[in-house]
N, C-alpha and C positions, 0 to 999 in steps of 0.2 A: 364145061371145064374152063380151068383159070390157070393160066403159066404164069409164074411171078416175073416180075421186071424189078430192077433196083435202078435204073439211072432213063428213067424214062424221060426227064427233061434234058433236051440237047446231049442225052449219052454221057451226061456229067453228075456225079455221086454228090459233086458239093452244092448246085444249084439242084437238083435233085431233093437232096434232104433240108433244102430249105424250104421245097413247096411241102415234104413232108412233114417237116416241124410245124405248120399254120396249126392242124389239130391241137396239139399241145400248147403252144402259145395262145392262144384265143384259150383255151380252158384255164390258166393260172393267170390269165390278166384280167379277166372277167370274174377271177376267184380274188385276185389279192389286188388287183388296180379298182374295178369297178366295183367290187363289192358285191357282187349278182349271188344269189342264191347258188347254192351247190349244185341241187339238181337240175336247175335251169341253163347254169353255166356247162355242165355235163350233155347234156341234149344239143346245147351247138356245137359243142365240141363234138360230139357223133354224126350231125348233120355234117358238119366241117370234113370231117372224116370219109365219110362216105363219097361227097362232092370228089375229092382228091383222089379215092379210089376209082371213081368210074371216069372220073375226064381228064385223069392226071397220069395212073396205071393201067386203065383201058380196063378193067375191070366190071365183069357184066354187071347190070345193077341186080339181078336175084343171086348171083354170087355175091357181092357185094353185102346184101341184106340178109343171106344167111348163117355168111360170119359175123354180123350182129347181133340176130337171135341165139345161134350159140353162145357167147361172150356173155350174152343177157341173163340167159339160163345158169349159164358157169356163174357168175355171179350170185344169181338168189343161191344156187344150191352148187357148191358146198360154204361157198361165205356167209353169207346172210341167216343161211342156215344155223348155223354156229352161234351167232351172233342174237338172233331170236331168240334161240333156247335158254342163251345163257343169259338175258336178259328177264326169261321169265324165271328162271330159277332166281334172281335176283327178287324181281317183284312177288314173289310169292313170301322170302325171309321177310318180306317189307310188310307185307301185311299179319303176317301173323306178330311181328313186332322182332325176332328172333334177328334182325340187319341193326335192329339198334346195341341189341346184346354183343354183337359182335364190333360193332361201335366200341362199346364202352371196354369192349378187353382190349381194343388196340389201342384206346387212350392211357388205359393201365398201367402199358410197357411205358408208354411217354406220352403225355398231351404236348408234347411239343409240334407242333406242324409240321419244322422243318425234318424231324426224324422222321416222323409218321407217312411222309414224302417217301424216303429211302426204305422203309419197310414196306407198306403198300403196294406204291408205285413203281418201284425197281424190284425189289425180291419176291413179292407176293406175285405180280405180275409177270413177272419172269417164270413163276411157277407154272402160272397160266397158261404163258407163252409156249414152253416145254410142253403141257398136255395139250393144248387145243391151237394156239394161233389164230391167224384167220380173223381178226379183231377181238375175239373176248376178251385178249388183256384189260384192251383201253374199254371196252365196255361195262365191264366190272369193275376197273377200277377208280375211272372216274366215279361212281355212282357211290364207289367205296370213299372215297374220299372226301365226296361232299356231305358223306354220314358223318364224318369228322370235322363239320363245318367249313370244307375249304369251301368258297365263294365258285359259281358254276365254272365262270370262264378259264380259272386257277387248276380249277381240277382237271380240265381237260386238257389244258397245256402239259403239265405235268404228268398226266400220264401219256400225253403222247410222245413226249421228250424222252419220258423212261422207257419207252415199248421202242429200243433200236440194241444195246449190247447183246440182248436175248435171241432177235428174231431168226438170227442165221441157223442157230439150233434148235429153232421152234418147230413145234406140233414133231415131236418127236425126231428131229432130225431132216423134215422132208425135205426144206429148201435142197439139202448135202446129197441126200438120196438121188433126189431129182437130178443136179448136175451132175451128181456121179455116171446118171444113164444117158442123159444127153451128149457128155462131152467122152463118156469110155474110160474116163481117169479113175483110179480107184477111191473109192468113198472113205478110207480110214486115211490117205492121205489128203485129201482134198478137205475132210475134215479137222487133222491135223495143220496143218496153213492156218484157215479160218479160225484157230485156236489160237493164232498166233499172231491174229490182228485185232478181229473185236475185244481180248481180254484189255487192249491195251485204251481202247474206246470205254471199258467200262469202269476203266479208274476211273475217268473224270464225270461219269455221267450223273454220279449221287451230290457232286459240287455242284452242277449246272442245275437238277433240283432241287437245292438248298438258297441258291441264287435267287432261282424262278420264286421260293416262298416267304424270303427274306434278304434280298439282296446283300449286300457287303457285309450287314451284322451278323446275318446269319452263317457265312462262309469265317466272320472271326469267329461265331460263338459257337459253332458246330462241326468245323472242319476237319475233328477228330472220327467222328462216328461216321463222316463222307467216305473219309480215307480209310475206314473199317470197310464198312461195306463195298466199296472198289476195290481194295487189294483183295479182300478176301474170294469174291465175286470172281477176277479177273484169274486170280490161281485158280481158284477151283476149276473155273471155266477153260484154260490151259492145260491141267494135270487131267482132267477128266479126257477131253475132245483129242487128249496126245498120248496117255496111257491106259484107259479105260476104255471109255466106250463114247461114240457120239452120240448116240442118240440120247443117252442121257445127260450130257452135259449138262444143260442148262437146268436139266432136274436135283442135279447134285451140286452146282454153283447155288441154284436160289435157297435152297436150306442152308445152307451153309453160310451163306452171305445173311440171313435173316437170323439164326442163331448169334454171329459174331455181332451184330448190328445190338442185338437185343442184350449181349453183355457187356459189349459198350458201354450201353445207357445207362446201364446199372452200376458199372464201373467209373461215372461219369454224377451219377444221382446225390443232391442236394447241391449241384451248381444251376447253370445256366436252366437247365432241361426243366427244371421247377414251373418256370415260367413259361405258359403258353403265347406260341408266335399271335398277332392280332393276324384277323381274318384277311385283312386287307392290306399286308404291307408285301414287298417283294418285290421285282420287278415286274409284274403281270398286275397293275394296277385297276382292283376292282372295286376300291373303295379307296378310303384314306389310306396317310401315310402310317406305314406300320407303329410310328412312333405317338400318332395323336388317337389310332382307330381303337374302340375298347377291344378289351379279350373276353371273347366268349364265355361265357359262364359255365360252368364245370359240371357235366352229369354227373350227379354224386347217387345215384341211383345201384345200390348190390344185387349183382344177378347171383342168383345160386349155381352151383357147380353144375347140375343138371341140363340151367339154361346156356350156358356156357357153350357145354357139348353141343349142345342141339343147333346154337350158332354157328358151331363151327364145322356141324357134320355135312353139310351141301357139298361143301367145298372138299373133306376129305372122301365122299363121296365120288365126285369127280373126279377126283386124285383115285383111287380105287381102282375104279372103273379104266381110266384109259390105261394104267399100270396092268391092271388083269387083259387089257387088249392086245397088249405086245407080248402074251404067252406065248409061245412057237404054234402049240396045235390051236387056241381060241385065234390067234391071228390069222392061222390059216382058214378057218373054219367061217372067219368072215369075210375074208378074202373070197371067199367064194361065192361070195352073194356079191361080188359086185360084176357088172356090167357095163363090157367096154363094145362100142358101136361108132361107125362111120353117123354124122352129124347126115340125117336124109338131106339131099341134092346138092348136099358142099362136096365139089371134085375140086382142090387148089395141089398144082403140082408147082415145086421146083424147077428151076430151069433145067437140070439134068433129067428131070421127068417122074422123080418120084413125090409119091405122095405127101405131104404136107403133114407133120407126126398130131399136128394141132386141130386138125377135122372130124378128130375122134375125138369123143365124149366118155367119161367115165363116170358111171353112176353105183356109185359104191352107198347104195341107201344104207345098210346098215352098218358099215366099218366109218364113216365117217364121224370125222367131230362132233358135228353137231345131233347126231343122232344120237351119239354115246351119249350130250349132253343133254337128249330129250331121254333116256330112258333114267338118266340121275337125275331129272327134273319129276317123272315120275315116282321114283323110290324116295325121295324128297319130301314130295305130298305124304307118302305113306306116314314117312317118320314122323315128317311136323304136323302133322294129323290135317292136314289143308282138304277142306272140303272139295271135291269134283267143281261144285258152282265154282267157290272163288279162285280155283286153280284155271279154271278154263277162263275167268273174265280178265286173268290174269294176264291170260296170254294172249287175249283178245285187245288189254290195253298195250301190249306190248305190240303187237303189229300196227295199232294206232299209232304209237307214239314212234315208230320207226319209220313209217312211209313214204317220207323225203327222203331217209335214208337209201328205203328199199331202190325210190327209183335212181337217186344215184348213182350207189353201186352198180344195178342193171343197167343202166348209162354207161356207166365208164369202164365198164369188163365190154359193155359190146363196143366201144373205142379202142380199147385194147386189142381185142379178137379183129377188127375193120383193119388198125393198120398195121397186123401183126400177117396176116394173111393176104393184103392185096401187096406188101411188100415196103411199107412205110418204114416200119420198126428197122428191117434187115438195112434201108438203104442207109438210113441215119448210123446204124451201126458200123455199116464198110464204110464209112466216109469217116468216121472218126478214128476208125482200127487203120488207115492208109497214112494213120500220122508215124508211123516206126516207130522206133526205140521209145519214143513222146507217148504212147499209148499205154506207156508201164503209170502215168499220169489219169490218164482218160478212162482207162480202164474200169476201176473204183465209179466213177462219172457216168460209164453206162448201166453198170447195176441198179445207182441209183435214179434215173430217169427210167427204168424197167420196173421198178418196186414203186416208184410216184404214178409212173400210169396205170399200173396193175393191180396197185397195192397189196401185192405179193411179190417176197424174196424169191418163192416157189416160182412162178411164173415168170419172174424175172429171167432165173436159173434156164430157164424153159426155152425161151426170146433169144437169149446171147451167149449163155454157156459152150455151146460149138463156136459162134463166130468168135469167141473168145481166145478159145486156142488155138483159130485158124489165125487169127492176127496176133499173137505169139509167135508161132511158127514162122508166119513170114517176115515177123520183126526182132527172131534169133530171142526171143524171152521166154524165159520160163513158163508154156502150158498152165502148169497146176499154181504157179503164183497169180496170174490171170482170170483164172477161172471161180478161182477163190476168193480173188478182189471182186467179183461180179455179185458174191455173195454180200461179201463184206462192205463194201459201199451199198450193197442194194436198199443194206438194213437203214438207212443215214433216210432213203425217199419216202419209206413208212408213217412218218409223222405228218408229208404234206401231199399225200395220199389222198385223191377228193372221196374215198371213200370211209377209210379212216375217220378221216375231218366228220365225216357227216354220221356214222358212229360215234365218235365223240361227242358230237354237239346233240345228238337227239338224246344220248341215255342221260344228260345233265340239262336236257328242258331248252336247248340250245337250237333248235331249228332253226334251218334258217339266219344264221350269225356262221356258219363254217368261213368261209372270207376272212372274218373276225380273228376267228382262232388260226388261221392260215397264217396272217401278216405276225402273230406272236409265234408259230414256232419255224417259217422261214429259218430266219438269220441263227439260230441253232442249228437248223438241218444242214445250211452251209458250211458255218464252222467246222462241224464236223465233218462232213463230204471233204475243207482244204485238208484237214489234218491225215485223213486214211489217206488221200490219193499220195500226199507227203510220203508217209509210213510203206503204200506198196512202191513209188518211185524208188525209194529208200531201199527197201528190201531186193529192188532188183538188180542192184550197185552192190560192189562189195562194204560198201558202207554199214548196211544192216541184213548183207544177204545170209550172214551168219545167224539171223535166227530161223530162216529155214530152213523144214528136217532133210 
């Protein structure tokens, strides 16, 4: 057995959380200083981890290493999980050729890149985001976008820059769910809040990928169809999560943002949009400047109405699928296949002596994500008539080409679980919740260092949500603005997430280059991290406390 400690150095929370921060520091300076591999850089940082738990929080070393192996496991399954499947449902459209058909109806609406950006990578992804989370967006979509000719590095940026307004309401709500059970606060208001800050994150974020594909020209020559898809996007995502229902927010924002986006264009057709962005212009430099680089050459290739559907039935499938999941009696019915168990020989209790909510494992094989997406991965084969051989070698190049991924991930969920259970995570968080009234700032700030180690909003919610409105409480602020900022900021750490990053970089042939794509979407993750923490200091002043319900 293992009783936490938060201020095991000299009894002080601030020199404390600075031997606790070593873990985290040595993993994004060896990701974005030294340039070290993902998964390499991840392993010291678990080693680092570990070291800190057992001769820093006394921490026995088989306690110690069996909140690693859990962390490890929680990682392949249910993330990776996810992430597999929907990778192979990808490479399967790939081979039968049906990824190119769907190519060419998304150039249809517009070859323009910079739209194709905002429809893809923000609405189509958001769609994602809402059924599954857990990275298929960015897995999908980069792969989607490089069928559209963005160049590898381009596509990965951008879609990890667009996988942040969506993720608070992703995978059907759980992030909301989750802190709703953690912190006791009710979920349609705690949803409510959260509506009423990312919407305002999501005006700007179809500029920032208009920027990322075409810098300045692109923000003069398309700044209409930006401002389409962000207002539209942001209401919806506002009216839905404050008068409807959360869990579908982000379901009923991404259509709706993808419909307005798409009459835009049309409303907008035989000006600028005629002419496709070059491959290589923007600020994410992967070739020449967009002004001397050629433009791609145009698939002028007519798919029939037939092939059309069949392109686009994977994906409505999916959609289908997790939609028939959230029926009252099928959700129950699979809820009941899952299995929830004490982690064997993990005892970590709190200092009051209870048990640690986080030593339990939940194995929900058939209601998760990724399962749904292995049995749409099946029905899939059916439709597109995919042989058994090349569906299975499919997914056999799929685990190839993931495996720095894999260990990644398994890396840094058992970093997460190491300092989330010997007491790291907690101590870092009371030492910056001991700032008072200043913590309506910081707040935002711990989501997103919870969603960067974890690379989950959910587990984020998980980590800080209670400590959240415990330092509310005793700094006289608003609980549910708090708790909600933990989401809302969380979603800002997603993008420079090492396991994100390393999803990104494998499904675009990236191995091994995450570092790479780390230092491109940094100073975005920031910007936006100043502006929320602004938005909820903001909010907890009479200043903007009027947009709280």
């Amino acid at each position: 057995m293992y009783v936490q400690q938060y201020a095991p150095v000299l009894g002080s929370l601030a020199w404390s959380s600075l031997v606790a921060a070593l873990p985290l520091l040595v993993l994004f300076v060896l990701l974005g200083g030294l340039r070290v591999r993902a998964w390499l850089a991840s392993i010291v940082a678990l080693v680092i981890s570990l070291l800190v738990a057992v001769l820093v929080y006394a921490m026995p070393v088989g306690q110690a290493l069996l909140a690693g192996t859990e962390g490890a496991v929680f990682g392949f399954f249910p993330i990776l999980w996810i992430v597999i499947n929907a990778l192979w449902i990808y490479r399967m459209t790939v081979r039968t050729g049906h990824f190119d058909v769907l190519r060419r109806s998304f150039s249809s609406v517009s070859d323009d890149q910079r739209v194709q950006a905002i429809i893809i990578a923000f609405a189509f992804g958001a769609l994602l985001e809402a059924l599954a989370g857990f990275g298929a967006p960015v897995a999908i979509c980069t792969v989607m976008l490089m069928a559209v000719n963005f160049p590898p590095l381009k596509a990965a940026v951008v879609a990890l820059v667009a996988n942040t307004a969506p993720v608070a309401f992703g995978a059907i709500a759980v992030p909301i769910t989750t802190l709703a059970q953690v912190t006791g606060l009710p979920e349609d208001v705690l949803g409510a809040v959260v509506g009423r800050q990312t919407p305002v994150l999501a005006i700007f974020v179809p500029f920032v990928l208009v920027a990322l594909v075409d810098g300045m020209r692109g923000l003069r020559e398309t700044w209409g169809v930006a401002l389409v898809g962000g207002v539209v996007f942001a209401v919806a995502q506002f009216l839905t999560s404050n008068f409807l229902s959360v869990p579908l927010t982000d379901i009923v924002a991404s259509l709706l943002c993808a419909g307005a986006v798409v009459l835009a264009v049309r409303a907008r057709r035989g000006s600028a949009d005629r002419v496709p962005v070059a491959a290589g212009g923007g600020d994410v430099p992967d070739g020449p400047a967009a002004g001397s680089a050629p433009v791609p050459e145009r698939d002028t290739t007519r798919d029939s109405t037939r092939d059309t559907v069949l392109a686009y039935l994977p994906y409505v499938i999916i959609i289908a699928l997790f939609s028939i999941q959230q029926i009252p009696p099928i959700k129950a019915a699979l809820d009941a296949t899952t299995v929830k168990f004490r982690w064997p020989g993990l005892d970590v209790r709190s200092p009051s002596g209870s048990q640690v909510s986080s030593t339990s494992f939940t194995l929900n094989w058939l209601a998760s994500a990724g399962s749904i997406l292995l049995i749409a991965g099946l029905i899939t084969m059916l439709v597109l008539r995919v042989a058994p051989r090349t569906a299975v070698s499919s997914y056999g190049q799929t685990l190839t080409e993931l495996r720095t991924a894999i260990v990644t991930v398994m890396a840094v969920l058992a970093l997460a679980y190491v300092m989330n259970l010997s007491g790291q995570t907690i101590t870092i968080g009371q030492w910056l919740a001991a700032t008072g009234g200043f913590f309506a700032v910081l707040s935002p700030v711990l989501g997103w260092l919870g969603v960067a180690v974890t690379g989950s909003d959910t587990s984020s919610n998980s980590l800080f949500g209670a400590l959240q409105v415990a330092a509310a409480e005793r700094s006289g602020l608003d609980p549910v603005l708090l708790a909600a900022a933990n989401t809302s900021g969380g979603v800002l750490g997603k993008m420079i997430s090492p396991q994100n990053l390393a999803i990104a970089a494998s499904a675009v042939g990236m191995a091994g280059r995450e570092g790479e794509i780390f230092r491109r979407v940094l100073p975005w993750s920031l910007v936006f991290l100043v502006g929320m923490a602004a938005l909820v200091y903001l909010q907890s002043t009479p200043v903007l406390g009027w947009m709280l319900p």
